[in-house]
matplotlib code that plots the C-alpha trace (Angstrom):
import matplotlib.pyplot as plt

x = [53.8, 53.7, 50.7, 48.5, 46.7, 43.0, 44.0, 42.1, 41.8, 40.9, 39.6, 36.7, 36.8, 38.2, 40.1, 41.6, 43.9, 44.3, 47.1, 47.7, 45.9, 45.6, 42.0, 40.6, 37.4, 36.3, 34.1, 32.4, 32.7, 32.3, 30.0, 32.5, 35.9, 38.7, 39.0, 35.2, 35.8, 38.3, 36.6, 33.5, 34.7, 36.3, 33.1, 31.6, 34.4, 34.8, 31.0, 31.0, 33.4, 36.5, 39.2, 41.3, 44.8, 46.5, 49.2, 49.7, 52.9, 51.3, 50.1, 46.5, 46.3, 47.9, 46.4, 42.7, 44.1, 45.5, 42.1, 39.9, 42.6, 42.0, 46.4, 47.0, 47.0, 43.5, 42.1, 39.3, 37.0, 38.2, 41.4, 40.1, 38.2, 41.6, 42.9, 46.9, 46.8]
y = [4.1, 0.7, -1.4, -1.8, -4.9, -4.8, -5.2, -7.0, -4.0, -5.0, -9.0, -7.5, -5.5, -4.8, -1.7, -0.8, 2.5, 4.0, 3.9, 7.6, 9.7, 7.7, 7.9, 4.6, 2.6, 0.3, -2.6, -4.3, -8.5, -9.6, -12.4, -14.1, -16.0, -13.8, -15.4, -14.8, -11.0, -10.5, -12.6, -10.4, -7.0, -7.3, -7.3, -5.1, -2.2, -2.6, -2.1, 0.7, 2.5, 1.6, 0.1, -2.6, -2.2, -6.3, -5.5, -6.6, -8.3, -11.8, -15.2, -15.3, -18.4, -16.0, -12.9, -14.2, -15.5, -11.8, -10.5, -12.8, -12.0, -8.3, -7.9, -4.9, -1.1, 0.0, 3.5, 5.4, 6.3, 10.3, 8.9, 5.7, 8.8, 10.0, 8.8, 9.0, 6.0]
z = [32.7, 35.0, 34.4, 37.2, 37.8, 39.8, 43.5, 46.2, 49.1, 52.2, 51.5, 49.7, 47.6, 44.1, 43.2, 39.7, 39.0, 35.5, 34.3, 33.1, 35.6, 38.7, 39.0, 41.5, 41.7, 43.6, 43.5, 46.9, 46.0, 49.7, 49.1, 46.4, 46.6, 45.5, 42.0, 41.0, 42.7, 39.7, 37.1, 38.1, 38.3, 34.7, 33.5, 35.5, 35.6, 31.3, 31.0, 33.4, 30.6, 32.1, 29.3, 29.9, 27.2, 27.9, 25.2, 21.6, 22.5, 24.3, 22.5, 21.6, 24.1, 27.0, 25.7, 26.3, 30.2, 30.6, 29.7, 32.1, 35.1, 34.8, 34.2, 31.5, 31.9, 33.0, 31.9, 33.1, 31.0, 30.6, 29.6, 27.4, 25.5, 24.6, 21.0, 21.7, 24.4]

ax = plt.figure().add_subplot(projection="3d")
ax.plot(x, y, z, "-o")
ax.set_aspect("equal")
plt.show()
């Protein structure tokens, strides 16, 4: 599978895809800069249940940048329940 990044849609909002089944959510940021939006919706979309796989192949210095940015595979929650991802 391709890893899928969170997306700005629209100027406003933030949408991430898991990675094995497609599933989408959205989150509405119109009232920050792009940059917070992503910061932002990390947080919110991985306490929501949603798991965020960066990779184990990345320096520690890069891997904690990957994190922040919201780059990785995402998976939904169904999935991240799932023990062979």
């Amino acid at each position: 599978m391709r890893s899928m990044a969170l997306e700005i849609v629209d100027g406003k909002h933030i949408r991430v895809t898991c990675s094995f089944c497609r599933k989408t959510a959205e989150l509405c940021c119109k009232r920050l800069v792009p940059i917070a939006a992503m910061h932002q919706s990390v947080d919110v979309f991985l306490r929501s249940g949603w798991h965020q796989d960066v990779g184990i192949h990345v320096r520690h210095r890069s891997y904690d940048q990957t994190e922040r940015s919201g780059s990785g595979k995402w998976y939904c929650p169904n999935c991240a329940s799932k023990k062979h991802l």
